[in-house]
N, C-alpha and C positions, 0 to 999 in steps of 0.2 A: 144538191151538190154541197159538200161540203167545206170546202174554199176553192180557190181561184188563185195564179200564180199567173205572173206577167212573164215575159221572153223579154232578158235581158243582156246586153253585152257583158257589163261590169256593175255598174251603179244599182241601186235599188229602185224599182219604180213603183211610189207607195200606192198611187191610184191603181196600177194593176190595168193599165188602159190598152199603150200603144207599144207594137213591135220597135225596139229602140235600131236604129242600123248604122255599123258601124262601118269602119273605114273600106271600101273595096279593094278587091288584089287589082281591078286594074284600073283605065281612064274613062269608061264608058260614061255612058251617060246616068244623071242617078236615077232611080227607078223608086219611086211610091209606093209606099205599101200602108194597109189600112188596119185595124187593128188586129190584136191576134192574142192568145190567152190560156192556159192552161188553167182546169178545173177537177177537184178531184172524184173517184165516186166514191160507193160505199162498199164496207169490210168487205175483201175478197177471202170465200170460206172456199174452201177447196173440197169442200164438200159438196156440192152444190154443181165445181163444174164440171163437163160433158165434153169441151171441146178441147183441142188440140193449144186452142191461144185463150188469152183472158183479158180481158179491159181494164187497165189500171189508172185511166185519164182519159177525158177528153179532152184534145186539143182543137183549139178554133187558130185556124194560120192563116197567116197574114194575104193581102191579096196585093195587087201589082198592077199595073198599068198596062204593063208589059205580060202577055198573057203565056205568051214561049217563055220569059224568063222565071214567072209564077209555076208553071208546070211542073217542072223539074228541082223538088225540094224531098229530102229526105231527113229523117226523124231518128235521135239515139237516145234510150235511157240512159242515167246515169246513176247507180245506185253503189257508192264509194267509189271505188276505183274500178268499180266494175262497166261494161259499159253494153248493151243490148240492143239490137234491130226494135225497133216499134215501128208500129203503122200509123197512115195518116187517124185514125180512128182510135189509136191511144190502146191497140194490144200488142201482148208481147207474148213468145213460147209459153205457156203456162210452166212447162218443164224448167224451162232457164229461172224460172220466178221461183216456182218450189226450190229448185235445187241452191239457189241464192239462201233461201233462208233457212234450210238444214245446214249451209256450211259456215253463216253466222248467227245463227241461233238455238240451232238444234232441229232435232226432228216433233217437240212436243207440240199439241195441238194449242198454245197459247197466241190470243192476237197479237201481231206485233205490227209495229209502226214504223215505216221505214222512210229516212227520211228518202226522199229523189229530186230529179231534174230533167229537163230533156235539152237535147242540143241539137239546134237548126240546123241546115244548111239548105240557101235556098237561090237559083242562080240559072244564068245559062250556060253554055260551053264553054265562054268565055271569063264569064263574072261571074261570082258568087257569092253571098254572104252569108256569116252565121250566127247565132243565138245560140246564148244560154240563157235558160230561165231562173227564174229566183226556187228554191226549193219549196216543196211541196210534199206530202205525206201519205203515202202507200200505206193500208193500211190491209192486212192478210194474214189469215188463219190457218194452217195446216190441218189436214183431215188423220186420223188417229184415232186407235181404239183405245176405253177407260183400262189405263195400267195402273194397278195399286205399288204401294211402296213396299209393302209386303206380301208372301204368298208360302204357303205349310203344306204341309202332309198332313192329312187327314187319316188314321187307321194306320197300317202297315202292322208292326208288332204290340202298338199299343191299342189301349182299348178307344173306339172312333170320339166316343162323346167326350172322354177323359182329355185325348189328346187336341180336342178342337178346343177344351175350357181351355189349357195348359201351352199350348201353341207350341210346342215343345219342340218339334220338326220345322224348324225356318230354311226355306230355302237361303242359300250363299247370293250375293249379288254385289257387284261392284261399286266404286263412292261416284260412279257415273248417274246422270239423272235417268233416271226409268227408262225414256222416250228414245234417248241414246244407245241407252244397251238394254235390250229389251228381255236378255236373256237372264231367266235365275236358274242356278243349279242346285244339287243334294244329294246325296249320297245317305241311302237308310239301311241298317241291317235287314235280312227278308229274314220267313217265319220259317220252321221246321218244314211247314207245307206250302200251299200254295198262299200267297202274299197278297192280301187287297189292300186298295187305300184309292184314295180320292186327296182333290186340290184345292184351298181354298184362302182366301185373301182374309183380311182384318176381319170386314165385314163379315162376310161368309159364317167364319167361326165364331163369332158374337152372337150372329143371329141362331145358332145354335145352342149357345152355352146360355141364352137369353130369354130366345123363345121356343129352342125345339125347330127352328127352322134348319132341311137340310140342302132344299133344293139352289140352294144358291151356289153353293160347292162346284166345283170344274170335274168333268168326269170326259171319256173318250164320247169324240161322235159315232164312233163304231159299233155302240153299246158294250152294254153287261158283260166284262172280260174280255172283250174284243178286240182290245188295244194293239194289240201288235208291239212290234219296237220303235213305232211311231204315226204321226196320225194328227187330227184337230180337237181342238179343245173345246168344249160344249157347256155350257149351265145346263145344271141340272133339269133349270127348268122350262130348259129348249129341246128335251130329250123325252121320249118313252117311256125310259127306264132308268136306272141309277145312272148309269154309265161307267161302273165304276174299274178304277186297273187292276188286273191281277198280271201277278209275276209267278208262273210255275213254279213245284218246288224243285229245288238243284241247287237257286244260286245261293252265294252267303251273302252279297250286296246287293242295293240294287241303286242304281243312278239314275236321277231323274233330269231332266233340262225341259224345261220349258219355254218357248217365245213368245212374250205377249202383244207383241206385235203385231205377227202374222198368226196366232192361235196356235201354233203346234207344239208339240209334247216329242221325246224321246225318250224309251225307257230303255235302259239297257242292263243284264241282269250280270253281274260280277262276281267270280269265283275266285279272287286274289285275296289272300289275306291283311289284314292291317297294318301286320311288322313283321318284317323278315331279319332273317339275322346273320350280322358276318363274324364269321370264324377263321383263324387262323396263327400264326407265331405270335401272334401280339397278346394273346389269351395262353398260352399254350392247347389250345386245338377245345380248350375248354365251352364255359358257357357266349350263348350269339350275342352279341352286338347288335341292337336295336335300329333297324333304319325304318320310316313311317313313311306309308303311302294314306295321308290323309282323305285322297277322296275313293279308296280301296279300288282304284285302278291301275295296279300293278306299278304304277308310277314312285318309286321311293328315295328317300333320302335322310341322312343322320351323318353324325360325325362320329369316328371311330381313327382310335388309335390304331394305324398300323406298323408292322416291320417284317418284312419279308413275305410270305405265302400268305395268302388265302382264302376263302372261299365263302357263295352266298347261298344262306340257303333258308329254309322253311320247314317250320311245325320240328323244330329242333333235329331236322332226320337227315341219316344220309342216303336215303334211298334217292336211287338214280332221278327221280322225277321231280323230287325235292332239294338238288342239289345244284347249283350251275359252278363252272369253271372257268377257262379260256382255249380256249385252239390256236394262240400264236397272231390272229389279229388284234389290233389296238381298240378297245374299246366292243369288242365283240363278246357274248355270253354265250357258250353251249353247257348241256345236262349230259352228264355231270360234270363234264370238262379237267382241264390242267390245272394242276394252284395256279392265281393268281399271284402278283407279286408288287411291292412298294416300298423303296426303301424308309427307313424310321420316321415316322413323324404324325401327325392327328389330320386326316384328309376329312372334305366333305366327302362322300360318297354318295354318289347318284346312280340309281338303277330301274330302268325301263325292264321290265317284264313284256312289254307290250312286242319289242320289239328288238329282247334279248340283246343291249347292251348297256353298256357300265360307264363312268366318267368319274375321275379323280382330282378333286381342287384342294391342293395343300395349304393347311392354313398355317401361315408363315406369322401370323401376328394376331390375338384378341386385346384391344381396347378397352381402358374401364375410361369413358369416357363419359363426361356431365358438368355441370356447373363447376368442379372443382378443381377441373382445369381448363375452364371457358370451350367446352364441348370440342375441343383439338383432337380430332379423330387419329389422326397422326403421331400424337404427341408419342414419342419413345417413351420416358419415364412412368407411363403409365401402362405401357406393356406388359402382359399379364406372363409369369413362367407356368410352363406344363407339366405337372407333379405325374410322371408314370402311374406310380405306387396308387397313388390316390384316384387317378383318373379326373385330376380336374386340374383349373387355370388359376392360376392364386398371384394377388400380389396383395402386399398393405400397404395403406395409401390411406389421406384424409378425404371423406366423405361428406357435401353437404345433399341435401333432397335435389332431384333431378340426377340422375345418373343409365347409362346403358351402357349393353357391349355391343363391340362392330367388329369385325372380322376384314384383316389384311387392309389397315389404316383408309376405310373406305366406308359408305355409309352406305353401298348396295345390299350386305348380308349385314342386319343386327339384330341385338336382341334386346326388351323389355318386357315388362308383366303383362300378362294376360288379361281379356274379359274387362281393359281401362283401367285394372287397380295396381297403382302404385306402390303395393305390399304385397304382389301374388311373387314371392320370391318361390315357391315352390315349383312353377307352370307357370315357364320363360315362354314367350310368341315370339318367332321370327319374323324381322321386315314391318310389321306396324303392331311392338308394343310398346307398355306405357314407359314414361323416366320414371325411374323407380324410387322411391325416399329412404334416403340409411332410417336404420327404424329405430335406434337409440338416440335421433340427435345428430349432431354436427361430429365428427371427430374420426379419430385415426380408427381404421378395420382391416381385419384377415377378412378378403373376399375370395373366395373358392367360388368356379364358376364350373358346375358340371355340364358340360355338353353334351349331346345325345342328337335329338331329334325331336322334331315337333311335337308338342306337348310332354316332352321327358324332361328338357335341360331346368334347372336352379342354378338358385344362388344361394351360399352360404353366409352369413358376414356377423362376423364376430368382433365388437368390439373390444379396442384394446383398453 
C-alpha cells in the first residue's frame, strides 16, 4: 500500500488512526465506533482491466456497538466536484473513472495522479453520521495505441526512397495533442496511372533513409492494392505482403485521413480542380478570378472584386459542365445556370462544389493593423482604401515590425506571412500567419495589399 488517509469531519488527523464523529442530526444515544482508514493501491493501467468496476482504495470502516446502526453505511468518491457511487470494497464504474480522466486530462496514455476523498454516511433510520476523509491519491493510466507527432506519404508521385529521405508529404494535423485528435489529413496530387504509396511516421522514414528499412511503414491490412476507400492500418511488418495503397488511374487528387487511434485509414480519390475561376462585369467577362480549394475537394474560396453578373467556373471553359450559375434560389449553384449578381464591392466568395452552393461576405473593411497602432483591429484611421484599377487595398501609414491584416475590424479572417517568416510578404496565410516586419526599418509606407486567395494574396510596401 502506498499511504493511508484517515476519515475526517474538518481537522486533520495526523496519526491517520480513528474515525472522528461529529455532531448528530438527532438526540439518540451516542454510538462507538472503532477505527476506520483509507489506504491507497497501485497505478490503475487500464490496460490490464477486464471488468465492468476497478479498485481505487481500500477502505477499512468504522465499527459500532450498535450493529443495525453499523449496517447501513454508504461510500461516495470525491474527485473535484465530481462525486461517484464506490463500494464498501473501494471500486467504482471503471467507465465513470476512464471518462473522468479524458474530460480532465485528455485521452493520452500518460499516468496521472488524481488527487480524491471519500465521504461517509453511516446511521440508522433515524440517525446518521458522516465523514470526509483527508485526501488521498489515485493514481491511473489510460490504455492507448503509440501515436507519433508526425506521419507522411510515402511514394504517390514521387520517387518512394527519395520521398521517405525528404519527408516532403506531411500529413495536416491540428495544435491539439495527438491523443485528443487522433486524426491526420493530406491531400497528394495521383499519377497519370494508377497511384501507390504507403504511410509512415518519423521513425519509419529514418529507418529507411538510414538503414534501407521498409517494413516499418503503415500499409492496408487488406493487402497489396486492396485498400478500398477504407479499411485498418497494418506494419508492414504484421503483414504478408507490402500492403501497400493504390488509387486507380482517373483521379487528379487523392485525400488521405488517417485515425491513429483506432488504426483506420480513408482514401478518397478527387477530381476537382485546385482553382476555379470567377468571371463576370467586374472583369469585363474577361480573365477568372482565382478562388482556392486547398485540400482539392471542391470546397473553394478567395476574394474577388465584384459588380453586377457573374459566373463560376473551370479550366477557363464555358462548356456546360464547366460552367455553374443560379436558378433564382439564394445560395444555390446549377450548370450552367443564370448570371449571378452583387452589387459593387470586394466579397469573400465561398463555393462548395460538393454540394453546389455559393456564399457571399462583403468585406466592408481591411485593417493594417500591428504594433503601430497597439494592434486596434478597429482602429478607423488605419483602414485600408480599395484601388479598382490596381486590384489592391492601399493606405500609407507609419510602420514599425509586427504588423497584419484583418478583415471587417475583427480578428476571425486575417492575414500574415507564411511558413512563420515574417518577410514572406509575397505568400500572405489566412487565419494563423506570422506579424510581418516593415523591411526598411521603422517609418512611413505605400502598403498595397493584394487579395486573392490562399496562397495568392501579398503585400507590397514601399517606403516613403
Amino acid at each position: 500500500m502506498a499511504g493511508m488517509a484517515a476519515l475526517l469531519l474538518s481537522a486533520c488527523d495526523e496519526t491517520f488512526n480513528d474515525w472522528v464523529i461529529p455532531a448528530q442530526n438527532t438526540q439518540d444515544a451516542i454510538v462507538s465506533f472503532g477505527n476506520g482508514s483509507i489506504a491507497t493501491v497501485d497505478v490503475i493501467d487500464f490496460a490490464t482491466i477486464t471488468d465492468d468496476s476497478v479498485k481505487v482504495c481500500d477502505i477499512t470502516a468504522p465499527t459500532s456497538s450498535d450493529a443495525e446502526y453499523a449496517a447501513k453505511r454508504t461510500f461516495k468518491l470525491v474527485l473535484d466536484d465530481r462525486t461517484f457511487d464506490i463500494s464498501e470494497n473501494g471500486k467504482i464504474a471503471a467507465e465513470d473513472l476512464k471518462n473522468y480522466i479524458i474530460d480532465k486530462y485528455g485521452k493520452a496514455p500518460y499516468e496521472r495522479e488524481i488527487t480524491s476523498r471519500i465521504f461517509a454516511t453511516i446511521g440508522s433510520d433515524n440517525t446518521s453520521t458522516s465523514f470526509t476523509s483527508d485526501n488521498f491519491i489515485i493514481k491511473a493510466k489510460l490504455t492507448a495505441p503509440k501515436i507519433s507527432a508526425n506521419y507522411y506519404v510515402v511514394g504517390g508521385t514521387l520517387d518512394w526512397a527519395e520521398s521517405a529521405a525528404s519527408k516532403a508529404q506531411k500529413f495536416n494535423h491540428s495544435d491539439k495533442d495527438v491523443y485528443d485528435d487522433p486524426v491526420f489529413t493530406i491531400t497528394i496530387p495521383a499519377g497519370e496511372g494508377d497511384t501507390w504509396f504507403a504511410i509512415g511516421d518519423d521513425e519509419a522514414l529514418d529507418a529507411i533513409s538510414n538503414d534501407n528499412v521498409w517494413n516499418k511503414l503503415l500499409g492496408t491490412a487488406s493487402g497489396n492494392g486492396n485498400n478500398g476507400e477504407s479499411g485498418q492500418l497494418k506494419a508492414r511488418s504484421e503483414l504478408s505482403d507490402d500492403g501497400s495503397f493504390k488509387v486507380d488511374a482517373g483521379a487528379k487528387y487523392i485525400k488521405i485521413e488517417i485515425n491513429m487511434m483506432d488504426g483506420t485509414y480513408k482514401v478518397t480519390p478527387l477530381n476537382f480542380n485546385q482553382y476555379i475561376g470567377v468571371i463576370g462585369n467586374h472583369n469585363g467577362w474577361g480573365a477568372d478570378e482565382p478562388i482556392a480549394s486547398p485540400s482539392y475537394d471542391g470546397i473553394y474560396q478567395g476574394y474577388v472584386y465584384l459588380d453586377g453578373g457573374f459566373k463560376i467556373r473551370q479550366n477557363a471553359s464555358w462548356d456546360d459542365a464547366d460552367t455553374w450559375g443560379g436558378n433564382g434560389t439564394v445560395g444555390a449553384l446549377v450548370q450552367p445556370g443564370d448570371n449571378l449578381n452583387a452589387e459593387a464591392g470586394v466579397y469573400q466568395v465561398d463555393v462548395n462544389l460538393q454540394t453546389s452552393t455559393y456564399s457571399l461576405t462583403k468585406v466592408t473593411s481591411i485593417t493594417c493593423v500591428g504594433n503601430h497602432n497597439g494592434w486596434n483591429v478597429s482602429d478607423a484611421s488605419q483602414h485600408m482604401t480599395y484601388n479598382v484599377e490596381n486590384k489592391c487595398w492601399e493606405i500609407t501609414t507609419t510602420l514599425t515590425n509586427g504588423f497584419k491584416f484583418a478583415m471587417n475590424d475583427d480578428w476571425t479572417v486575417s492575414w500574415g506571412g507564411a511558413d512563420g517568416n515574417p518577410a514572406n510578404y509575397d505568400n500572405l496565410t489566412q487565419y494563423s500567419g506570422k506579424d510581418l516586419d516593415a523591411p526598411n526599418g521603422d517609418g512611413e509606407y505605400l502598403v498595397q495589399f493584394y487579395l486573392t486567395c490562399e496562397g495568392k494574396s501579398k503585400v507590397v510596401l514601399t517606403k516613403k
